[in-house]
C-alpha atoms as one frame of an Amber mdcrd trajectory, in Angstrom:
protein
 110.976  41.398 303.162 111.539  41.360 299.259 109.081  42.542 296.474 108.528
  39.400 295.594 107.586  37.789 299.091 105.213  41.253 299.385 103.476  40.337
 296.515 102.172  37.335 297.549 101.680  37.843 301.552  98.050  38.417 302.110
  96.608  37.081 304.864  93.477  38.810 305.136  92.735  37.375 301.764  91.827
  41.095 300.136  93.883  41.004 297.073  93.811  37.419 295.831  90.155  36.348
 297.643  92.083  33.745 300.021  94.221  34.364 302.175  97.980  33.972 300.526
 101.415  33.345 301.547 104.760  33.303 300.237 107.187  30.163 299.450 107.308
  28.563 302.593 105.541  31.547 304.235 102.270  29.649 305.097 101.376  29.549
 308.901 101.688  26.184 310.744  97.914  24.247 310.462  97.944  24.222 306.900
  99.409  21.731 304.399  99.081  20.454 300.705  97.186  17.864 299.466  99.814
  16.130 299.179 101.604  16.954 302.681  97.826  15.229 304.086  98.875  12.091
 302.301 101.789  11.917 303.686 100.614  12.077 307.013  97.686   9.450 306.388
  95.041  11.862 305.978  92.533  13.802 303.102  90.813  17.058 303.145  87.929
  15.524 303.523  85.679  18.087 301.331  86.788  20.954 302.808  87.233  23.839
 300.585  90.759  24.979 299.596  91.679  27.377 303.008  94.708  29.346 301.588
  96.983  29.285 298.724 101.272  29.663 297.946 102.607  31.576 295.224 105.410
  31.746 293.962 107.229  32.918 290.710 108.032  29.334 288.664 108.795  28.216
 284.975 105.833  29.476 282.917 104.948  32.169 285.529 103.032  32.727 288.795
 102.172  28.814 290.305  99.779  28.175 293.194  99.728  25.605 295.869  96.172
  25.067 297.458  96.864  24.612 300.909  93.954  22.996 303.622  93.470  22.814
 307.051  95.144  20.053 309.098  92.466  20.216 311.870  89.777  19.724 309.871
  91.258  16.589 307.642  89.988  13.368 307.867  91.694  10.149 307.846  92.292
   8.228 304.657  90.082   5.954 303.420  91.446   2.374 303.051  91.014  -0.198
 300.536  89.181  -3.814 302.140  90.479  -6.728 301.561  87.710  -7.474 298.762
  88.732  -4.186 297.096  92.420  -5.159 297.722  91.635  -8.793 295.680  89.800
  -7.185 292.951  92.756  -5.196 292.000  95.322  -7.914 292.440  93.297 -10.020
 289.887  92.756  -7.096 287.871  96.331  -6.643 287.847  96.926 -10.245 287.067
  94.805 -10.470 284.119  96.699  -7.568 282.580 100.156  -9.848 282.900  97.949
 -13.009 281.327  98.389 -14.167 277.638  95.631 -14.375 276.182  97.145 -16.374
 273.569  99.496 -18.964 275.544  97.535 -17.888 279.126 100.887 -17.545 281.134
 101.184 -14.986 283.313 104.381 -12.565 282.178 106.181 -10.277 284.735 104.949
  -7.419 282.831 102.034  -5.821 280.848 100.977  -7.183 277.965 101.357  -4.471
 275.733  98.216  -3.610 274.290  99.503  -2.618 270.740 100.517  -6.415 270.078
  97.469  -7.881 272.088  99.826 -10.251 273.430 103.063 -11.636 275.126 106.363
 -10.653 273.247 107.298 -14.341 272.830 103.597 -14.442 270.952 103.621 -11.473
 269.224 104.155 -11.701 265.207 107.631  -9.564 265.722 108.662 -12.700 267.996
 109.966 -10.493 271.039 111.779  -7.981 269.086 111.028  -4.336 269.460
């Protein structure tokens, strides 16, 4: 095992509080927030079980890492929730000044479409 892996491997959690593990030195049953996501679930407000360090750009960086078993599924939007956003998303593509509905953002320095805008589409 290297100096560096040693530095980080404590699984008692002694040294850094939690128990720590290298780069890809944490035991199966624990993942990453984002790891849950990508297997449809959240940690569900558990508290962070163990942490990854490693040495990075700018120094020591952490990963938080959670237990698997005791994630919960995520939470999905309802179809009410699901319209809401599509016609919030819809009245950010409307003009307010010639009310068509652009297939992008009105930008929100000009107020309005780039055909409407005083620069007359030009950037």
């Amino acid at each position: 095992m290297s100096r560096i892996r040693a530095a980080f491997y404590d699984p008692e959690g002694t040294r850094y509080g939690i128990p720590t593990y290298w780069w890809r030195g944490a035991p199966a049953g624990y993942a990453t927030r984002r790891q849950l996501r990508a297997r449809g679930l959240r940690p569900g407000g558990q508290e962070v079980a163990a942490q990854v360090l490693w040495r990075g750009v700018g120094g020591v960086r952490a990963a938080y890492l959670y237990r698997v078993d005791l994630a919960r599924p995520k939470r999905m939007a309802t179809p009410a929730q699901r319209a809401a956003i599509g016609c919030a998303l819809r009245a950010r593509r409307t003009c307010p000044t010639c009310q068509v509905v652009q297939p992008y953002y009105i930008p929100r320095s000009h107020g309005e479409c780039l055909d409407c805008a005083p620069t007359g589409g030009a950037r």
